[in-house]
C-alpha positions in Angstrom: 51.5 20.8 -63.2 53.6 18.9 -60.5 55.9 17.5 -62.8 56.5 21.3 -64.3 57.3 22.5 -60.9 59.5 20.0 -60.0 61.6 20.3 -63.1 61.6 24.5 -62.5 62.9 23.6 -59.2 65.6 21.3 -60.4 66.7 23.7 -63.2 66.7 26.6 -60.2 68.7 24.0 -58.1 71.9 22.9 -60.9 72.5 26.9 -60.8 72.6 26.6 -57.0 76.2 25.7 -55.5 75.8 23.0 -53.3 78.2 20.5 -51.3 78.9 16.7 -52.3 76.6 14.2 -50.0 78.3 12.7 -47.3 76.8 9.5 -47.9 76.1 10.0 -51.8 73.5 7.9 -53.7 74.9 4.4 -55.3 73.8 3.5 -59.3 72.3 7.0 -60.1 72.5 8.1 -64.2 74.7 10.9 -63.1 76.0 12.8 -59.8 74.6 15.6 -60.6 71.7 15.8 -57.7 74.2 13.7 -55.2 74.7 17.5 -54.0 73.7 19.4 -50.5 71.7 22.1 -51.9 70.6 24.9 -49.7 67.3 24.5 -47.8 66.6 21.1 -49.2 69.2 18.5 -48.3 71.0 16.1 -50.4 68.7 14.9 -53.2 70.8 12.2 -54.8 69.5 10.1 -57.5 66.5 12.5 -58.4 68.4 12.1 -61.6 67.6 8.4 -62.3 69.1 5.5 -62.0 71.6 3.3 -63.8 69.9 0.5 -66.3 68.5 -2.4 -63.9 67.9 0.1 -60.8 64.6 2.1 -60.0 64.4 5.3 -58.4 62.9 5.1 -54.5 62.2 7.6 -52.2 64.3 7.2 -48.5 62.3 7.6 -45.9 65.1 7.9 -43.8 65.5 11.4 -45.0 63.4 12.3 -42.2 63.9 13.0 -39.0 62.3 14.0 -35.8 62.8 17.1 -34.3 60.9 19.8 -31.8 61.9 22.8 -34.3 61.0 21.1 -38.1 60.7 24.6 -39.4 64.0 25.8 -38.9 67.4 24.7 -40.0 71.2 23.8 -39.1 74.3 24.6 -40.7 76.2 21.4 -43.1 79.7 23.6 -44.6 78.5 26.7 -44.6 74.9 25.3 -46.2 71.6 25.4 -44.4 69.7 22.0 -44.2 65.9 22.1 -43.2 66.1 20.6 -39.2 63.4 17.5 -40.4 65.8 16.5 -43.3 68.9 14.5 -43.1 71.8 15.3 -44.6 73.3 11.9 -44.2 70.6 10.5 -46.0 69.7 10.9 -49.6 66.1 11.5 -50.8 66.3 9.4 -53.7 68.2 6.0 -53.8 68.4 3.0 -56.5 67.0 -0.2 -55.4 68.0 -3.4 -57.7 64.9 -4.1 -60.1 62.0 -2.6 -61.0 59.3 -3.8 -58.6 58.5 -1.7 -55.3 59.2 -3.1 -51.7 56.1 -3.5 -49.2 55.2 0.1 -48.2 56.3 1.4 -51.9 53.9 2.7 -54.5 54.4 2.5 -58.3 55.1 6.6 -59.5 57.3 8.4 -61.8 59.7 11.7 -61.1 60.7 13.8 -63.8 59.7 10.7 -66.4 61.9 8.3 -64.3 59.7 5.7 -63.0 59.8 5.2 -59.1 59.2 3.7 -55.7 57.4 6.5 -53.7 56.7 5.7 -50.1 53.4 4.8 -48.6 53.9 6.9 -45.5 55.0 4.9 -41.8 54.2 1.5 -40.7 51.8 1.4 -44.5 52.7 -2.1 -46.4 50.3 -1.2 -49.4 48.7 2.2 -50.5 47.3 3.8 -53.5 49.3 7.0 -52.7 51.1 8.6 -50.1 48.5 8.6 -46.7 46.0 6.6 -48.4 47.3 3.1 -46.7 45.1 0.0 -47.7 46.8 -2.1 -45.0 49.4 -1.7 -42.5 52.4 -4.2 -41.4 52.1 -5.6 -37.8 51.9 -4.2 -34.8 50.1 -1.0 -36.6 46.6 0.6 -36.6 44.7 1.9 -39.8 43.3 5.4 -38.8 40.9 7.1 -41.1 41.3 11.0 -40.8 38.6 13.3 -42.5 39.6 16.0 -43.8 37.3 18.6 -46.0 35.3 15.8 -46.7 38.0 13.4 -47.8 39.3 10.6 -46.0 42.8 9.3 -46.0 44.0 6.4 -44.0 47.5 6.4 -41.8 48.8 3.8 -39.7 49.0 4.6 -35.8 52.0 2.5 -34.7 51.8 0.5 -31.6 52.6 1.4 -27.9 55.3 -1.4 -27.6 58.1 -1.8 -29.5 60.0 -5.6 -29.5 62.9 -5.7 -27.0 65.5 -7.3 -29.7 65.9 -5.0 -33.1 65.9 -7.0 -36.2 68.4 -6.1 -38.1 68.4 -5.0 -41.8 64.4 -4.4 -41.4 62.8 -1.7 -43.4 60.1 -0.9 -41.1 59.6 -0.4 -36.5 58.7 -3.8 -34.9 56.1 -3.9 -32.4 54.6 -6.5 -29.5 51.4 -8.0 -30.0 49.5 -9.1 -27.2 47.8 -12.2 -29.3 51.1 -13.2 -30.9 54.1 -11.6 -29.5 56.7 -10.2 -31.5 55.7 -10.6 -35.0 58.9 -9.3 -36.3 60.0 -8.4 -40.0 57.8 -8.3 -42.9 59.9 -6.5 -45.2 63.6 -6.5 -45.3 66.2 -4.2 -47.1 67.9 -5.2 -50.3 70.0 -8.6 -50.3 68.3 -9.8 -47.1 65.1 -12.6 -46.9 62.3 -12.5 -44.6 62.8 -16.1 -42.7 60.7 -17.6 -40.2 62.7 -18.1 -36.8 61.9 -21.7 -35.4 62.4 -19.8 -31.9 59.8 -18.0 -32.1 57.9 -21.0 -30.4 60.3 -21.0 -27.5 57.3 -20.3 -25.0 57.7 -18.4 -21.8 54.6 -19.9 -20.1 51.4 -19.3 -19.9 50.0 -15.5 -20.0 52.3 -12.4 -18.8 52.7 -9.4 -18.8 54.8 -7.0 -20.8 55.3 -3.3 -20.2 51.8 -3.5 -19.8 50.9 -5.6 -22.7 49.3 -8.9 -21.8 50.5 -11.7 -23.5 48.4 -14.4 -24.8 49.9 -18.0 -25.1 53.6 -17.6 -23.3 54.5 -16.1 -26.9 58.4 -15.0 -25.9 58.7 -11.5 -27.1 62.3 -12.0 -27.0 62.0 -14.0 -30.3 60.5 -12.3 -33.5 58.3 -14.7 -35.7 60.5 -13.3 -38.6 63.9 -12.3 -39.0 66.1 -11.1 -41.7 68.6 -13.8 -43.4 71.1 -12.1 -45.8 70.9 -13.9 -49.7 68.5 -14.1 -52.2 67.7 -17.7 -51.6 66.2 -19.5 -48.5 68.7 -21.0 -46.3 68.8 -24.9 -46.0 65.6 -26.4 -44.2 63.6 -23.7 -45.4 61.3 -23.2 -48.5 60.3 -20.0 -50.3 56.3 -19.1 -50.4 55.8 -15.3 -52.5 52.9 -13.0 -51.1 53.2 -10.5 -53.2 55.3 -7.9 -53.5 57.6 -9.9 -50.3 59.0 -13.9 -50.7 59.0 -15.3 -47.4 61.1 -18.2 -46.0 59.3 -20.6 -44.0 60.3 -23.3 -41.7 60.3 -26.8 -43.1 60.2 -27.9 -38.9 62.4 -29.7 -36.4 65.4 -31.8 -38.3 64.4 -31.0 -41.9 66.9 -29.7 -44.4 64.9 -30.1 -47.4 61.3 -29.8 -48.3 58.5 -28.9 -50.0 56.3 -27.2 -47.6 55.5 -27.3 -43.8 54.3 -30.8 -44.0 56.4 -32.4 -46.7 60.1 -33.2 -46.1 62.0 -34.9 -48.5 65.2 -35.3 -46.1 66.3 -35.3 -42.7 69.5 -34.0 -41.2 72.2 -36.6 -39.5 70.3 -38.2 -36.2 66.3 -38.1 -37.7 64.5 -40.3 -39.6 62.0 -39.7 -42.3 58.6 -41.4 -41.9 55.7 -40.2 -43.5 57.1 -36.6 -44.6 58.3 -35.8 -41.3 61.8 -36.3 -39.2 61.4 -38.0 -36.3 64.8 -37.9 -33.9 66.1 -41.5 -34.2 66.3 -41.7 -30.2 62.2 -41.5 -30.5 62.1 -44.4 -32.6 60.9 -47.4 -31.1 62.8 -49.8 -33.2 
């Protein structure tokens, strides 16, 4: 029944004249949904995607407003106010697995990425969260007898963006700025060996007491652009994210946290660790 109404709509929508995108949809099948069509927004690759792409819904279609019901003006066209015009709904991300926060779906026969709702890293369905990424809460709300499950985001966010993350970042009190967990298209998550930079002892932070002089200045993951771990890290998959983790002080090659197979210039290797040749009682 869905899928019926949804095509009516688009059939209702290609005899609608509409405006290009702004910022129009990469790798779809065809431009024709990278339009601004009246009272809905710009829709872009509702169409499908080009062979090796998959269909995903952009979250960032949304936006916040204290009026979501009414509407501004794009050329003459009128765009619903919680809808962004710069963004399109529907984008094609490389592949055809979903990112953390993405569940498996299919619109209008093209299989997709639908979104698990904000701060959700895996669901069954939109508002039905089975876990949430860092810094969130899991909320069960009840609702004629049937409970979904959103994720409350925290109180604090983490005073240095990471860039290129697909999700808010938030300060823990028992470990400090956890960072990113899931990062856009062409970027790793990598573990940042400054996270353990301590700032001593317990403190507070905006109200936030935190445990273990964690510096919230320095997320415990970052985003490193490529599709492979940098030097002196080594890849470790939790599905549906590969992480980069730290192979530790003076490592450049390894194969995990406690077994490095060479040292940079200025460390010795003894017994799978690096051991700065200064230390070295000879």
């Amino acid at each position: 029944m869905l899928l019926t109404v949804l095509c009516l709509l688009s059939l209702r929508l290609l005899n609608t004249n509409g405006e290009p995108c702004p910022n129009p949809a990469k790798h779809c099948s065809s431009e024709t949904f990278n339009v601004v069509f009246p009272n809905v927004g710009c829709l872009g690759c509702q169409g499908g995607c080009e062979a090796g792409y998959i269909m995903t819904s952009n979250p960032n279609v949304y936006r916040e407003t204290t009026a979501p019901m009414g509407h501004y003006m794009y050329k003459g066209l009128p765009v619903p106010n919680n809808k962004n015009v710069s963004e399109p709904q529907w984008l094609c991300n490389p592949g055809d697995e979903c990112h953390a926060g993405f569940f498996k779906s299919a619109m209008m026969g093209h299989p997709s990425c639908e979104w698990c709702g904000e701060g959700c890293s895996h669901c069954s369905g939109f508002g039905h969260c089975t876990r949430c990424f860092g810094g969130y809460k899991t909320q069960i709300h009840l609702s004629h007898g049937v409970a979904t499950r959103k994720c409350l985001p925290g109180t604090v966010f983490c005073p240095n963006r990471t860039e290129h993350c697909t999700h808010k970042i938030f300060v823990l009190e028992s470990a400090g700025c956890l960072g990113c967990q899931d990062c856009e298209d062409g970027y790793m998550v990598t573990f940042n060996p400054l996270y353990y930079s301590y700032h001593g002892g317990h403190y507070d932070y905006k109200g936030l007491t935190i445990h273990d002089g964690r510096n919230v200045n320095q997320p415990r993951h970052i985003c490193h652009q490529g599709t492979t771990c940098p030097d002196g890290w080594y890849e470790i998959h939790h599905a549906p994210v590969s992480i980069c983790e730290w192979c530790g002080l003076g490592c450049v090659r390894c194969g995990g946290r406690n077994d490095c197979r060479e040292c940079k210039h200025g460390y010795t290797l003894e017994h799978s660790h690096c051991l700065l040749d200064s230390h070295i009682v000879g």
